[in-house]
LUMVO-675587 format. One record per atom (N, C-alpha, C): residue in three letters; x, y, z. Coordinates in steps of 0.1 Angstrom, whole numbers, plus 2048, in hexadecimal, padded with zeros to 3 digits. Example, Ala and Ser with C-alpha at 12.3 -4.5 7.8 and 13.67 -1.06 7.14 Angstrom:
ALA8847C784EALA87B7D384EALA8847DF84ESER8807EA847SER8897F5847SER88180084F
This chain:
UNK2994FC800UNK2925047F6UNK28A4FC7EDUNK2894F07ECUNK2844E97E4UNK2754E57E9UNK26C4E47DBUNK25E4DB7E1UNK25C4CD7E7UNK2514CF7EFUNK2524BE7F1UNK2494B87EAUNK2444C17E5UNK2374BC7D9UNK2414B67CDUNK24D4B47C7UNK2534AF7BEUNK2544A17C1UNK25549A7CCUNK25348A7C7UNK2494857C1UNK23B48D7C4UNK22D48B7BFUNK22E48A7B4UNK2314987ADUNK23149D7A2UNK239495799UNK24348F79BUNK24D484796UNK243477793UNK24047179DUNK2384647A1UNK229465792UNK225473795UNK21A474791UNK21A47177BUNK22647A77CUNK22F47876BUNK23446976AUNK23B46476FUNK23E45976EUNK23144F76FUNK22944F774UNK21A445770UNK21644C766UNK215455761UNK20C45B755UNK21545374BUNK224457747UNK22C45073CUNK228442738UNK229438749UNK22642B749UNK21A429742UNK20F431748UNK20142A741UNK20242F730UNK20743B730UNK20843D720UNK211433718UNK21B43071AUNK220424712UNK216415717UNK21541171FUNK20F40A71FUNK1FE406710UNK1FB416713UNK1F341770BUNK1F14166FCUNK1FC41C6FAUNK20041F6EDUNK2034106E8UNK20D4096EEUNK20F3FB6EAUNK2043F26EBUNK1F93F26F5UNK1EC3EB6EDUNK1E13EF6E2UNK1E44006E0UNK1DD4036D3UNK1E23FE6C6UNK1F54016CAUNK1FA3FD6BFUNK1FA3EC6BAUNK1F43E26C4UNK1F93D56C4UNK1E83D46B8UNK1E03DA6C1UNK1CF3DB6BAUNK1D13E16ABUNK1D73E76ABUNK1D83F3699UNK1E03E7693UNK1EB3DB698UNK1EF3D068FUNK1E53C8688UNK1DC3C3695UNK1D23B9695UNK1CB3BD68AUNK1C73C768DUNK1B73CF687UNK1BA3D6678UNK1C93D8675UNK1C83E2665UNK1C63D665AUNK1C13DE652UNK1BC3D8642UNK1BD3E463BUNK1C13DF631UNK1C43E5624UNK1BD3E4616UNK1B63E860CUNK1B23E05FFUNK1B93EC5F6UNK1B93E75E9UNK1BC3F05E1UNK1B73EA5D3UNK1AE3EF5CFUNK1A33EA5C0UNK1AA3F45AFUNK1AE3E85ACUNK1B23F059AUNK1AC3EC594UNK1A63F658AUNK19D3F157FUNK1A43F656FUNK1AB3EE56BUNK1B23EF563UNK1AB3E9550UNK19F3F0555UNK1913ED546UNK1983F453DUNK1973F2531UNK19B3FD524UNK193409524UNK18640952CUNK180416527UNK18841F531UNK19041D53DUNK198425547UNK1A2428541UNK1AD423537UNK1B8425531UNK1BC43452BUNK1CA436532UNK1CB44552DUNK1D9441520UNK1D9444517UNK1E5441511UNK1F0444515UNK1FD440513UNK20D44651AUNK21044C50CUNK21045850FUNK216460501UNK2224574FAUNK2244594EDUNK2314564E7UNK23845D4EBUNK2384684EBUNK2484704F2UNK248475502UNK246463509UNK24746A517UNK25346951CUNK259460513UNK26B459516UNK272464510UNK27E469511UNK28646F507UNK295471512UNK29D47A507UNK2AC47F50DUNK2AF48D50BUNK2B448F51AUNK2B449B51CUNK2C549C51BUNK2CF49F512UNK2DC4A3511UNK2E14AF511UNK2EA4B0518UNK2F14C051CUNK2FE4BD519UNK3074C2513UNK3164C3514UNK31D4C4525UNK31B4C052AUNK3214B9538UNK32B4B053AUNK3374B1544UNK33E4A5545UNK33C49D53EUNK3444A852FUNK3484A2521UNK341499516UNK33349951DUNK32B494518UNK329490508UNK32D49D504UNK32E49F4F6UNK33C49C4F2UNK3434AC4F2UNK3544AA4EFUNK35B49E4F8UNK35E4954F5UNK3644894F7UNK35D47C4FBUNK3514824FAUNK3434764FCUNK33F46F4F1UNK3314734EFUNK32D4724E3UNK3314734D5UNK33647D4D6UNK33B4834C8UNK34A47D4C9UNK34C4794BCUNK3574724B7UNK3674754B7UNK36847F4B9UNK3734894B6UNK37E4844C4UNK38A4864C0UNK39447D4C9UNK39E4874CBUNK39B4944C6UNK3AB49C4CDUNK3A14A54D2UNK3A84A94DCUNK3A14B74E5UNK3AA4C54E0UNK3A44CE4E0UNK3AC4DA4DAUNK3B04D74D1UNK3A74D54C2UNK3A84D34B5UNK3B04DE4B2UNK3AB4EA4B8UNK3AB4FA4ADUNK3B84FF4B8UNK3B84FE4C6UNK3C55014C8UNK3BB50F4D0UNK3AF50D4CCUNK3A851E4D2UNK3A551E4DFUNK3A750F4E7UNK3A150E4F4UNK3AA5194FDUNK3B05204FAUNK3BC526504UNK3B9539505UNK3AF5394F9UNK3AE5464F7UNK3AF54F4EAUNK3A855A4EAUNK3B155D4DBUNK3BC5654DAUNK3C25674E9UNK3D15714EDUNK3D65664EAUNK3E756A4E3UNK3F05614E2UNK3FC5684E4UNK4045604EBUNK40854F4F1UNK3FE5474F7UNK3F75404F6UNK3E953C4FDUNK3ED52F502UNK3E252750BUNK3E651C512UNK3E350E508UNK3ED508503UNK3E94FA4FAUNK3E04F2500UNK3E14F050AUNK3DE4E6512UNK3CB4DD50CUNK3CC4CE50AUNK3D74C7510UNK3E24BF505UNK3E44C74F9UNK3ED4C84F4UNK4034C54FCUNK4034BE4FDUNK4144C2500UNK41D4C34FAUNK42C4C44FFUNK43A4C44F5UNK43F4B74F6UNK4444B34E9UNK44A4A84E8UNK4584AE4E6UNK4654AF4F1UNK4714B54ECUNK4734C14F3UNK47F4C44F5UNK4824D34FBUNK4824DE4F8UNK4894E7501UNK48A4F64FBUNK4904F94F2UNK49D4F24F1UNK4A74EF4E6UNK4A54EA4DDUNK4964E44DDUNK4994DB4CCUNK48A4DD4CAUNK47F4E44CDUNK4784E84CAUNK46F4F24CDUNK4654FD4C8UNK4625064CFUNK4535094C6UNK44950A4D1UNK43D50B4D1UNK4335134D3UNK42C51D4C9UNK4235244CEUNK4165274C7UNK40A52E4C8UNK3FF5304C8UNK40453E4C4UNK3FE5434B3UNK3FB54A4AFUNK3EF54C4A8UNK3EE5574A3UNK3E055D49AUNK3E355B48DUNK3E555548AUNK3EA54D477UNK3E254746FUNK3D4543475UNK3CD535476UNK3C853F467UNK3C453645EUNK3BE539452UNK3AB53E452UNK3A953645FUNK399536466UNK39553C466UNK38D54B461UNK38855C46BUNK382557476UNK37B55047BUNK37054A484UNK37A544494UNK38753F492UNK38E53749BUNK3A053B497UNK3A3548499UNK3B154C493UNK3BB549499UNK3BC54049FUNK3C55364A9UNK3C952E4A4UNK3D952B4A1UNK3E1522497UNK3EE5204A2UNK3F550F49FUNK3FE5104A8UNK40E51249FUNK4175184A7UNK42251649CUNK42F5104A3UNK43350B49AUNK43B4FF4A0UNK44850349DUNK4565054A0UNK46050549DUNK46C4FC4A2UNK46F4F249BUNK4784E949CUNK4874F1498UNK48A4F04A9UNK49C4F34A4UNK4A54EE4A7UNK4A64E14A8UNK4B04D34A4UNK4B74CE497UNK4C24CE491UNK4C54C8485UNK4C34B8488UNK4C94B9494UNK4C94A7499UNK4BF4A24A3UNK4B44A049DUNK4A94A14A8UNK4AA4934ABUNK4A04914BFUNK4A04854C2UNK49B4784B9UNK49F46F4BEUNK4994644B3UNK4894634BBUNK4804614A9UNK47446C4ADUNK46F4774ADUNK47C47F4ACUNK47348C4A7UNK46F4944B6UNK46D4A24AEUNK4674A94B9UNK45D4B24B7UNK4504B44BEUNK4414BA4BCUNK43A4BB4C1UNK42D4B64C6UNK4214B94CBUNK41A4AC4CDUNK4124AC4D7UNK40B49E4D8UNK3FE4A24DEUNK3EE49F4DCUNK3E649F4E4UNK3E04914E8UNK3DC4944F6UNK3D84804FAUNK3C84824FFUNK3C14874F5UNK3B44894F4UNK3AB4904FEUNK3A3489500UNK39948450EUNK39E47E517UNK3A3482520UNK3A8472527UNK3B2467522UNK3B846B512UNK3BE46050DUNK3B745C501UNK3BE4594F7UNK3B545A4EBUNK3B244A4EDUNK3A34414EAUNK3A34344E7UNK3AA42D4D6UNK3B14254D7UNK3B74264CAUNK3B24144C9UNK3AD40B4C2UNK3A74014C0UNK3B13FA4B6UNK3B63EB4B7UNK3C23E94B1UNK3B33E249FUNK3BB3E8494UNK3B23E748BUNK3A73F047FUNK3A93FA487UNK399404488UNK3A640F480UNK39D418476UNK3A6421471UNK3A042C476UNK3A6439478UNK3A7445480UNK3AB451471UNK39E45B474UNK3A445D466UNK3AA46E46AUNK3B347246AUNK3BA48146FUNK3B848C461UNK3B849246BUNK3B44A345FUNK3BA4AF462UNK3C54B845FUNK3CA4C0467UNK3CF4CB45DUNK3D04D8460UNK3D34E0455UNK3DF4E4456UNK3E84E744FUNK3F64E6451UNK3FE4F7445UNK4094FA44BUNK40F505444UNK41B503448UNK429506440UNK43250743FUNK43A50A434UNK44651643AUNK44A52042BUNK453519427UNK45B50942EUNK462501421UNK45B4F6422UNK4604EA41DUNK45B4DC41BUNK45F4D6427UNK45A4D142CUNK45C4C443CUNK4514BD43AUNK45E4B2444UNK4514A4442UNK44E4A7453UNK43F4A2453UNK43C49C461UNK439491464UNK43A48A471UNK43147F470UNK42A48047BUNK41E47847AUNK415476484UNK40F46B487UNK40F467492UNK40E45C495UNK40645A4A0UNK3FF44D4A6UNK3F34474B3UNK3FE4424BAUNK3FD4454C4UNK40F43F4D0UNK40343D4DCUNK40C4364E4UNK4084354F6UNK40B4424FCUNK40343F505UNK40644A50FUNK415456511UNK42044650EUNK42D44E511UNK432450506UNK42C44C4F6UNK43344D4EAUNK43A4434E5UNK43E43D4F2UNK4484304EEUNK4454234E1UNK4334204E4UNK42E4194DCUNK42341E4D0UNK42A41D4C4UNK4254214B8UNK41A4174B5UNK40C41B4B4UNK4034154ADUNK3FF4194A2UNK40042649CUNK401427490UNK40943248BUNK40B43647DUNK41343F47CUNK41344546CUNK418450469UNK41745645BUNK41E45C45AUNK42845C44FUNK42E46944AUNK42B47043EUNK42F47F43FUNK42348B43CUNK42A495434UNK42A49442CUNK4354A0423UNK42D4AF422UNK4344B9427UNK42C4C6425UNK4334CF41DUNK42E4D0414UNK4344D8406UNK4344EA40AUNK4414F240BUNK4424FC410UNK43E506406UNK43450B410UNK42A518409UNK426524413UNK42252D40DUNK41C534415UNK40D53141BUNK406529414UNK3F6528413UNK3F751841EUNK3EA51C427UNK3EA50E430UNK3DF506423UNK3E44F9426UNK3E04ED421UNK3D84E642BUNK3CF4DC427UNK3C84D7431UNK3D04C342CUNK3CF4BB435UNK3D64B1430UNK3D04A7437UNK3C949A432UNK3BE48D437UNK3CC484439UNK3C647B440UNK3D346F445UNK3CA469449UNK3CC45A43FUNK3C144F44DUNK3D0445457UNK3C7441461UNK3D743946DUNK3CF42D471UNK3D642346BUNK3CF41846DUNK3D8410478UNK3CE40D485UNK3D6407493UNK3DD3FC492UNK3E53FA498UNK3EA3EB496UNK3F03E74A2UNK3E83ED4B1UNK3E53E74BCUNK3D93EF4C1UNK3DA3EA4CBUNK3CC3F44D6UNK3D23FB4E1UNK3CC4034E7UNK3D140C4EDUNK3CA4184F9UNK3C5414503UNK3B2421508UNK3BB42D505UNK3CA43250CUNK3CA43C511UNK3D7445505UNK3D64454FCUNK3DF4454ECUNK3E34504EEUNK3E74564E2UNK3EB4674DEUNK3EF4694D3UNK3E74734CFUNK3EE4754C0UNK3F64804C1UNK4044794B9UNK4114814B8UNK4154874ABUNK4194964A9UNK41849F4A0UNK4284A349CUNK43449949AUNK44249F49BUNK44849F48DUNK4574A848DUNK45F4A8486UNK4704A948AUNK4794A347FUNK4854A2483UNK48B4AB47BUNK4864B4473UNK48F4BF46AUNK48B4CC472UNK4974D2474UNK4964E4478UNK48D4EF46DUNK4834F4473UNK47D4F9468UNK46C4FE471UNK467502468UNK458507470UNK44D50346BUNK446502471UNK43A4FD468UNK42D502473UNK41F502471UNK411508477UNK40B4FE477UNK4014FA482UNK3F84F3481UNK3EE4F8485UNK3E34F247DUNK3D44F5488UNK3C54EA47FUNK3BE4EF48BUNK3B14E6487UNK3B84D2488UNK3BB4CE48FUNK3C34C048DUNK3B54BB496UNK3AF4AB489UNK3A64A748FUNK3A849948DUNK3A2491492UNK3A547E493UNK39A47D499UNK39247548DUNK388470492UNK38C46048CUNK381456491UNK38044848EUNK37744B481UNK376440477UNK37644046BUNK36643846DUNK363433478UNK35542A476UNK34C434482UNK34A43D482UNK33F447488UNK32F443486UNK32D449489UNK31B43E48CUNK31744847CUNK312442471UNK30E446466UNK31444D45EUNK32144F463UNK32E45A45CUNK32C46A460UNK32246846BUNK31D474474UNK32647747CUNK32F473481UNK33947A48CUNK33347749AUNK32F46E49CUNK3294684AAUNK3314574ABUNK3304554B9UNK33C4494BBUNK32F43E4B9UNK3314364ADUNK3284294AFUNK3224224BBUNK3294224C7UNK3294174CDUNK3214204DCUNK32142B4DBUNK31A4344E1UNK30D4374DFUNK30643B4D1UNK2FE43E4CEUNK2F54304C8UNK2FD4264C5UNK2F54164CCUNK2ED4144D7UNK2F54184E1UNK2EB4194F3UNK2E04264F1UNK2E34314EAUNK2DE43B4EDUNK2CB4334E3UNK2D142E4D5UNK2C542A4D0UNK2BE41D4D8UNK2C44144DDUNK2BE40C4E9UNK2B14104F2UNK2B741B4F9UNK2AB4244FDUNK29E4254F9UNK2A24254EDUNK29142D4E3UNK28E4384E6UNK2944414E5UNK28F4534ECUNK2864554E2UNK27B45E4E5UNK2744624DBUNK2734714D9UNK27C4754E3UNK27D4834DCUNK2914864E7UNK2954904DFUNK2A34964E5UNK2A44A64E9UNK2A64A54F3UNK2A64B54F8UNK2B64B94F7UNK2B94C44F2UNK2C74C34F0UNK2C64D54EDUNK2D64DB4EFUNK2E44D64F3UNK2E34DE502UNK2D74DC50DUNK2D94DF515UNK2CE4E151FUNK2CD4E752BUNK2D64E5531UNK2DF4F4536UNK2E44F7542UNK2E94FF544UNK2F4502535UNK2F74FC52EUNK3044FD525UNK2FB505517UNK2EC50B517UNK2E4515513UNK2E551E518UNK2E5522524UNK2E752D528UNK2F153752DUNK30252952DUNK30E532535UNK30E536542UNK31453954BUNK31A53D558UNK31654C553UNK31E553543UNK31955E53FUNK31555B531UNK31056752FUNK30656751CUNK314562518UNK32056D515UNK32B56A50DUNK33255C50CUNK328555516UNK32F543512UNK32753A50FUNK31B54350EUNK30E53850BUNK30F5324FCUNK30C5284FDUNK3095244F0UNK3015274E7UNK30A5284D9UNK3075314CCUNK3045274C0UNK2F95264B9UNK2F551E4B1UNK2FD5224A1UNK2FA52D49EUNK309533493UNK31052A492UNK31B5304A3UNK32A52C4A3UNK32A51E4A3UNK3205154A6UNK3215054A3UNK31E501493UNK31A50448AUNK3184FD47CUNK323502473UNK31F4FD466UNK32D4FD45EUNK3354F7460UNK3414F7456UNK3494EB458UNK3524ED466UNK3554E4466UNK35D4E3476UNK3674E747AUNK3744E946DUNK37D4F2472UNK37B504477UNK36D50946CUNK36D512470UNK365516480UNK35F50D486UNK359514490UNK36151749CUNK3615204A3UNK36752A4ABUNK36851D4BBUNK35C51C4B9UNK35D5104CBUNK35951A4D6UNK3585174DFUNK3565204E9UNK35A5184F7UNK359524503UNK35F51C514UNK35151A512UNK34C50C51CUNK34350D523UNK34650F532UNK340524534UNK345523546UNK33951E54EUNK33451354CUNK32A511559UNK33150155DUNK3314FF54DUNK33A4EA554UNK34A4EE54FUNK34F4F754FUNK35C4F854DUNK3634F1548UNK35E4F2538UNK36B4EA52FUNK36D4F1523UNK3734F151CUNK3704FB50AUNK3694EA503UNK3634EE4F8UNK35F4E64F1UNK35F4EB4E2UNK3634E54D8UNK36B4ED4C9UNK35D4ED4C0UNK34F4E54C5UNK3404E84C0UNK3424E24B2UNK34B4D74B4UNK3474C94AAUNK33A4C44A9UNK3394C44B8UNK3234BD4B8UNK3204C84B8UNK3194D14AFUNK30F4DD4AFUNK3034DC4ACUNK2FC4E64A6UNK2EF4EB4A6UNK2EB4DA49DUNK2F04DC492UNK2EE4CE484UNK2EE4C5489UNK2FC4C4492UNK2FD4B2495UNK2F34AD4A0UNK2EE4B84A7UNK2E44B44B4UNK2D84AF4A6UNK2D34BA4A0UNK2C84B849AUNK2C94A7490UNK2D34A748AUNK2D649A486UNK2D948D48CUNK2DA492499UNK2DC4864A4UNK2CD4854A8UNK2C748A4A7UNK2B84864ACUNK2AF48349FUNK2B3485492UNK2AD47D48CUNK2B446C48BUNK2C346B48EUNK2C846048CUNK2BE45649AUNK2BD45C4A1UNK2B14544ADUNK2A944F4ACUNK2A345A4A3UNK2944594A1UNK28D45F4A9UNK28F46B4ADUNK28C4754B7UNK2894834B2UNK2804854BBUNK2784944B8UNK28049D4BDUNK2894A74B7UNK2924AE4BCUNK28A4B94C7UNK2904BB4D1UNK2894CA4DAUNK2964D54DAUNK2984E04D6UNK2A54E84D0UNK29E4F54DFUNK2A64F44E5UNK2AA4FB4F0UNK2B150A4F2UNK2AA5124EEUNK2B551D4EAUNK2B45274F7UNK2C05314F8UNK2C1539500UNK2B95424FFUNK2B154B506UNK2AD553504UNK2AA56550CUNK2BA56550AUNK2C5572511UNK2C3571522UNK2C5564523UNK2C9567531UNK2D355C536UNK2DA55F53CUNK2E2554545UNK2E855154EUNK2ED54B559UNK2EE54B563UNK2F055556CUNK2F6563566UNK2FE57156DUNK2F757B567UNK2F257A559UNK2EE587551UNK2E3582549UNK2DD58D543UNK2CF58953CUNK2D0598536UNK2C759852CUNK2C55A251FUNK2BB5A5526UNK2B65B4522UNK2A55BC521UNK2A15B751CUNK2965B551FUNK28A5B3513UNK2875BD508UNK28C5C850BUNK2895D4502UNK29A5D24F7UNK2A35CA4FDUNK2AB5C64F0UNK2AE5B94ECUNK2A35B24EEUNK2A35A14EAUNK2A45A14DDUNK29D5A94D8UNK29D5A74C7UNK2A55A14BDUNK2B15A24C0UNK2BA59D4B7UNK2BC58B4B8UNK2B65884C8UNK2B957C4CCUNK2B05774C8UNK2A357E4C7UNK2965774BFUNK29C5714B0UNK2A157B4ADUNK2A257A49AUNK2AA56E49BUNK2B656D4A0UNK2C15634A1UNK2BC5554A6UNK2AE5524AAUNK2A95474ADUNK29F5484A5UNK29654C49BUNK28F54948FUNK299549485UNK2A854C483UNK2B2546477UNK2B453947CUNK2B453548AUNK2B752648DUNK2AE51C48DUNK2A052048BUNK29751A485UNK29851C476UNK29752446FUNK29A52245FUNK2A5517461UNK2AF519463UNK2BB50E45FUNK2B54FE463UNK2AF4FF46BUNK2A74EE46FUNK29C4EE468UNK2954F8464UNK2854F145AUNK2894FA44CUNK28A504449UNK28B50A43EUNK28D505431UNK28A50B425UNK28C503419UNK29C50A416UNK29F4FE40DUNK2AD4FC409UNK2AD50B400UNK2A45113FEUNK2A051F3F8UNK2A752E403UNK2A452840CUNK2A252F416UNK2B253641CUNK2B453E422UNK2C4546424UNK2C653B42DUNK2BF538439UNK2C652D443UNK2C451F442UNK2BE51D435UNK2B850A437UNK2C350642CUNK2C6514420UNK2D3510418UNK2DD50B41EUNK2DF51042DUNK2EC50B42FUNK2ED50343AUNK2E04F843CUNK2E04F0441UNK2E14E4437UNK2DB4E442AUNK2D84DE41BUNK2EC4DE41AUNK2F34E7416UNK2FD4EA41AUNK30A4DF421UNK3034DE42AUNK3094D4432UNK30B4C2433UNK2FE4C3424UNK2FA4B6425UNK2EC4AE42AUNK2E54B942EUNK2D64B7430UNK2C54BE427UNK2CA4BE420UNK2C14C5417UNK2AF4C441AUNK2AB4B6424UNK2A14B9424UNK29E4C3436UNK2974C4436UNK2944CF446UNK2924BF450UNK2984C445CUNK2934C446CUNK2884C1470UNK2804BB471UNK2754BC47CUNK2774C448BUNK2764CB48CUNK2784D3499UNK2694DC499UNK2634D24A2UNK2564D84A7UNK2544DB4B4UNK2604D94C0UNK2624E04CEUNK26A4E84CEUNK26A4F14D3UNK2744F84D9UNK2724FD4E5UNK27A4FF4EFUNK27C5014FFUNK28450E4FFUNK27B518504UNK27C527506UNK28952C50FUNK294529510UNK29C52A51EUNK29F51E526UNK2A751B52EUNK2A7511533UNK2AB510542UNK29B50F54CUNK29F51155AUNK2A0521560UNK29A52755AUNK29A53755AUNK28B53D55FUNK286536561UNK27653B567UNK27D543573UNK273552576UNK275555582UNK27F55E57DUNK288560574UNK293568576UNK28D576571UNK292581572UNK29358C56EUNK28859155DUNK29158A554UNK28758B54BUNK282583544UNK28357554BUNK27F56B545UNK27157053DUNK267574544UNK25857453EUNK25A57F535UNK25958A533UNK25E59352CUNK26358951DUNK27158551FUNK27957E514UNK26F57550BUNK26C56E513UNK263560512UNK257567506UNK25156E50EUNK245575501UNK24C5784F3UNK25857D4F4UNK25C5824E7UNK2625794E0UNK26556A4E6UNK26A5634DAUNK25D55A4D8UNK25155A4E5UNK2495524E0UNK23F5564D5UNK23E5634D2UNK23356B4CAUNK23A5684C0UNK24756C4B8UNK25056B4AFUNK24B55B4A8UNK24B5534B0UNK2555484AEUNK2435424A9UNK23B5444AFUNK22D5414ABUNK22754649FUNK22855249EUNK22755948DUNK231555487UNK23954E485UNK24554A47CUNK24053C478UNK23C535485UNK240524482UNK23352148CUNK223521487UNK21B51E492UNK219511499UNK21F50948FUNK21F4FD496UNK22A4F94A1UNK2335004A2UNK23A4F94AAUNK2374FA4BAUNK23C4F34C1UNK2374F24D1UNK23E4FB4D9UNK23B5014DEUNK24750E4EBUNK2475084F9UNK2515044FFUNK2534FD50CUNK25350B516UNK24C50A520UNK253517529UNK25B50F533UNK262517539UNK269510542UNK26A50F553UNK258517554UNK25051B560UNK24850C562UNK24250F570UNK23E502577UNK22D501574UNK2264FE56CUNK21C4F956DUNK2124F256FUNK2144E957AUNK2144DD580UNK2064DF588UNK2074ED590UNK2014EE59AUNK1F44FD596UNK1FA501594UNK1EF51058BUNK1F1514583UNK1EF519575UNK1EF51E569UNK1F6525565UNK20152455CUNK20C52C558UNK20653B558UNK20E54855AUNK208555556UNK20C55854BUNK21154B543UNK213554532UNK21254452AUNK20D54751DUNK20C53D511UNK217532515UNK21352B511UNK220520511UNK21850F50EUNK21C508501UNK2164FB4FFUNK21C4F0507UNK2264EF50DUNK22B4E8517UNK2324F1523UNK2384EA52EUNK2404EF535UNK2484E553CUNK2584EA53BUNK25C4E1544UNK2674E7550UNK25D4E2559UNK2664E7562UNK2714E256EUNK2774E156FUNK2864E1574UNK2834DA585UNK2834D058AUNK2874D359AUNK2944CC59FUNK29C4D15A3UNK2AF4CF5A2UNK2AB4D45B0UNK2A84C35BDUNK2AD4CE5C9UNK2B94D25CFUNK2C54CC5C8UNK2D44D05CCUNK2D44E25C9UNK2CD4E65C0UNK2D04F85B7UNK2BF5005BFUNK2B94F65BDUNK2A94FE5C0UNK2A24F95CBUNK2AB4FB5DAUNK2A34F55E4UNK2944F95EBUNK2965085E0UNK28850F5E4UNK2795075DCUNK27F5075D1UNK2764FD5CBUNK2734ED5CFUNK27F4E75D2UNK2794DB5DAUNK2754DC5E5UNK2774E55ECUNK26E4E45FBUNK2594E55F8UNK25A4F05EEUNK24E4F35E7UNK2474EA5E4UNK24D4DC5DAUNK2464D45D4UNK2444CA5E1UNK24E4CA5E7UNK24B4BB5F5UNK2414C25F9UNK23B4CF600UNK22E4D5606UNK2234CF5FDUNK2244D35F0UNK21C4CE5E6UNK2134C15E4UNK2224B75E7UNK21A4B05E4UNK21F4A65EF
């Protein structure tokens, strides 16, 4: 059943292959011989384009801790005790028990003096004969608090109890065993919480420490807001010196901050709130962040970003939400309130010390205004639902209020002309999240 025309046919393919390689390897031996290349730069001053000053900068998000236990100075995690929720019995963590069921007993109530963060812990020691040492609470920071043999650590913690007890608190190792510093703390029995300063000066070193919160008298007592910071912070600003050394190394000439997906939330209800971050520190509320999954107590807020980019020497870019985020997004027909809430956050950065929101930046210790001449409309939101819609109504607002300042959109204008106003744009390509878009731009270009 077979042809006999197929050995031809075989014979005939097989000399075609031969002469074609054959072939190919003396064009290709000729295309060695034969290529030349030139390439002419004319590098005259009348060709010169200038490199802007702000083509370098930093883009910071609260990210794998970037902030809480990064940058920012602060050495206990779950200051306020709110990380757990505001239902109580709530989860400490990473707070633990120093001591048993028997000789101590620990819980998360609603006591806290705070309106903003009503989360207070309360402690009940019920030992006459407690261990040697005492029994109470310990947190081991970040990872372990760094404790520097030398360096003073200055603690801040608000305290209540309806008799008199002493506490002590002290910088220990990991297992407690080794005391590097320590204090004892008399609490005068009242009804009214007290707030109480302690400085702890090291007298070893230590990466992975803990600061320990105990007592050896039967009796009760509340804590909340417990903070430890180091005493040499980059300008008495609450940033770790030795961090924000490398970060000025750089030379950034402008800072884009606090975000970053950690602007917009997984949902609105976790996005970041410029409010809930200013004022003094015990009172702010903190929030989860659900997109990098961690709580953060919003020590670095709205102020400290803005003040961390003048400590640079950097052109702040203030990045705000603008009702949408990862799962949900606001109408455009009820943005309004979000508009108004982002022209109070500009008063509090440029406003006069006259002003409802610049007073209580002045307030804080900054009396003169912000330079905040960028602002970035959303972040990574092109394309969604009501991005363009949104976008008009904070950029019309934001223009009649403050005409100089710059509006980023967050659409691609690289290749054809934005369909709406915008003095900059920056746009996003993440091909891990947006493979639609990087397949687009490789066609491109």
């Amino acid at each position: 059943m077979g042809s006999k025309e197929a050995p031809c046919h075989a014979h005939a393919i097989f000399c075609f292959l031969l002469l074609l390689c054959v072939g190919t390897k003396c064009l290709a031996s000729e295309f060695e011989v034969t290529q030349e290349a030139s390439l002419s730069v004319d590098a005259s001053p009348n060709l010169a384009r200038k490199i802007p000053d702000t083509l370098f900068g930093m883009f910071f998000e609260e990210i794998n801790h970037a902030g809480a236990g990064g940058i920012w100075a602060e050495l206990v995690s779950n200051r306020g005790f709110e990380a757990g929720g505001p239902h109580t019995p709530s989860n400490i963590d990473p707070w633990s028990i120093i001591g048993d069921d028997s000789s101590v007993f620990v819980a998360t109530d609603r006591m806290s003096c705070f309106s903003r963060n009503t989360v207070a812990l309360r402690m009940e020691v019920l030992c006459d004969n407690c261990p040697d040492g005492g029994v109470g609470i310990y947190n081991p920071g970040f990872w372990g608090i760094n404790i520097e043999d030398g360096k003073t650590y200055n603690l801040v913690m608000h305290v209540k109890s309806p008799e008199t007890t002493e506490l002590t608190v002290s910088l220990t190792s990991s297992d407690g065993l080794q005391i590097l510093a320590s204090a004892a703390i008399r609490v005068s029995g009242t009804s009214n919480w007290i707030k109480l300063d302690q400085s702890l000066v090291a007298k070893g070193t230590d990466r992975t420490s803990r600061l320990q919160i105990t007592a050896n008298k039967k009796g009760v007592v509340w804590l909340d807001q417990v903070s430890l910071m180091p005493s040499d912070t980059y300008k008495g600003h609450g940033f770790r010196t030795e961090l924000i050394s490398m970060l000025m190394d750089l030379k950034p000439r402008f800072l884009r901050f606090p975000g970053g997906c950690f602007v917009e939330g997984s949902w609105l209800r976790n996005a970041f709130r410029w409010r809930d971050s200013i004022g003094p520190w015990e009172e702010r509320p903190g929030h989860y962040g659900d997109v990098w999954n961690y709580w953060t107590d919003d020590g670095l807020g709205y102020y400290e970003f803005l003040q961390l980019s003048e400590d640079l020497g950097a052109a702040p870019v203030w990045v705000f939400n603008n009702g949408i985020s990862h799962h949900d997004e606001v109408d455009t027909t009820a943005i309004a309130p979000f508009v108004k809430d982002i022209l109070d956050s500009l008063e509090f950065a440029r406003g006069s010390v006259e002003s409802t929101w610049g007073s209580v930046r002045a307030a804080m210790g900054h009396p003169e205004p912000f330079p905040v001449e960028h602002v970035a409309i959303g972040n990574e939101d092109c394309g969604k639902k009501n991005y363009l819609g949104n976008y008009l109504k904070f950029y019309n607002a934001i223009r009649e209020a403050y005409p100089d300042i710059q509006m980023i959109s967050n659409c691609d204008g690289s290749s054809t002309p934005l369909d709406h106003p915008a003095d900059l744009y920056d746009f996003h390509v993440l091909p891990l999240f947006h493979l639609n878009q990087y397949s687009r731009k490789n066609k491109t270009n």
